[in-house]
Each structure stands twice: as structure tokens, then as C-alpha cells.
N, C-alpha and C positions, 0 to 999 in steps of 0.2 A: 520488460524493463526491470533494471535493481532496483531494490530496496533497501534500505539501511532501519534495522529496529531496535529500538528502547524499549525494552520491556519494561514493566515497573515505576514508569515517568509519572512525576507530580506531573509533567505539563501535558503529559495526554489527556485525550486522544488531540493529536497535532500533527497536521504533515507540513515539512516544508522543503523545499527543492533548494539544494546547495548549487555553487555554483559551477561543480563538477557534473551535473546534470542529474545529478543520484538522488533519489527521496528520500528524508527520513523521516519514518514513521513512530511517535512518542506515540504507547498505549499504558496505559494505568496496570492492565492484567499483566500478571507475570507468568513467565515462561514455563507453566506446569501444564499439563494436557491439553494441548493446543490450546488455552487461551490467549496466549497474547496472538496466535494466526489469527484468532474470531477479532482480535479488537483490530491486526491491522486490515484483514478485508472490509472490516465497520469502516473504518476510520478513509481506506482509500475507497471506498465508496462515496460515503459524505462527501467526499473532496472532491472527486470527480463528477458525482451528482448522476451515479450510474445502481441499478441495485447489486446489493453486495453477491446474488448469485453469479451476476457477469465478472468479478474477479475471482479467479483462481492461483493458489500458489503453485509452479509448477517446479522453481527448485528451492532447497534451502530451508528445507520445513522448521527442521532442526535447528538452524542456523542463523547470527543476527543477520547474517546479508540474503536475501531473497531474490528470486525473479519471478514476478508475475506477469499475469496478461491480461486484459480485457477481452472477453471470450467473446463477443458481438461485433461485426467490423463497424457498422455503422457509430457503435457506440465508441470507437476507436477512433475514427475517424474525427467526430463531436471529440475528442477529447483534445487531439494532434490542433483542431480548430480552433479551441481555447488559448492553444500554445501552452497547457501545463502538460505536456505527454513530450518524451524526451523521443527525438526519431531514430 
């Protein structure tokens, strides 16, 4: 799924889902050696309510737009369940 991040946000860590079905991810840390990736794996973990090992970036490292995964299917499934995981 994409991601959309604010690196450097007063309002992180904050996810919220627009109504394009896109996340964006507000994290505090800015954008220097990977930390704003560590606040948004935190951050969509918390949110998700999954541990932040089961998310990984897989594109975009670099980049505000990301695509991750939830690396577990069940925990995938538990998310699509909630109705916050975009299909």
C-alpha cells in the first residue's frame, strides 16, 4: 500500500487515511539517515496495532511517497478486517 510522509511534523507521529485511500504518515524525525522510515514503521505500527518488525518499506526509501507491506498474512488480513488497510 502507499504512503504519503511528513517528515518533521509538529503533529507526529499521526497517521490518517485521505479520502484517496492513501495514508499519510506525520513523523517528528526528519529525513536524515533513515529516521523519519524508523518513525513511520513506529507510527504505522501503532496504528495498525501490529509490531513494527511486520512492516517493511519495500519502495520509496528515499522518497515522501512509499510502499509498504505487512509482511505476516494473517496480520494482513486482521488489518483489511478493521477496514483501515486499503485492498
Amino acid at each position: 500500500m502507499r504512503v504519503r510522509v511528513k517528515p518533521g511534523s509538529r503533529k507526529g507521529p499521526l497517521v490518517e487515511r485521505g479520502p484517496d485511500g492513501v495514508f499519510t504518515v506525520y513523523v517528528k524525525e526528519r529525513a536524515v539517515d533513515g529516521a523519519a522510515n524508523a518513525g513511520v514503521v513506529a507510527a504505522l505500527a501503532e496504528y495498525w496495532g501490529v509490531p513494527p518488525r511486520d512492516i517493511a518499506i519495500v519502495a520509496g526509501y528515499a522518497a515522501r511517497i512509499k510502499t509498504v507491506t505487512v509482511t505476516r498474512e494473517q496480520r494482513t488480513a486482521s488489518i483489511r478486517d478493521r477496514g483501515t488497510c486499503p485492498e
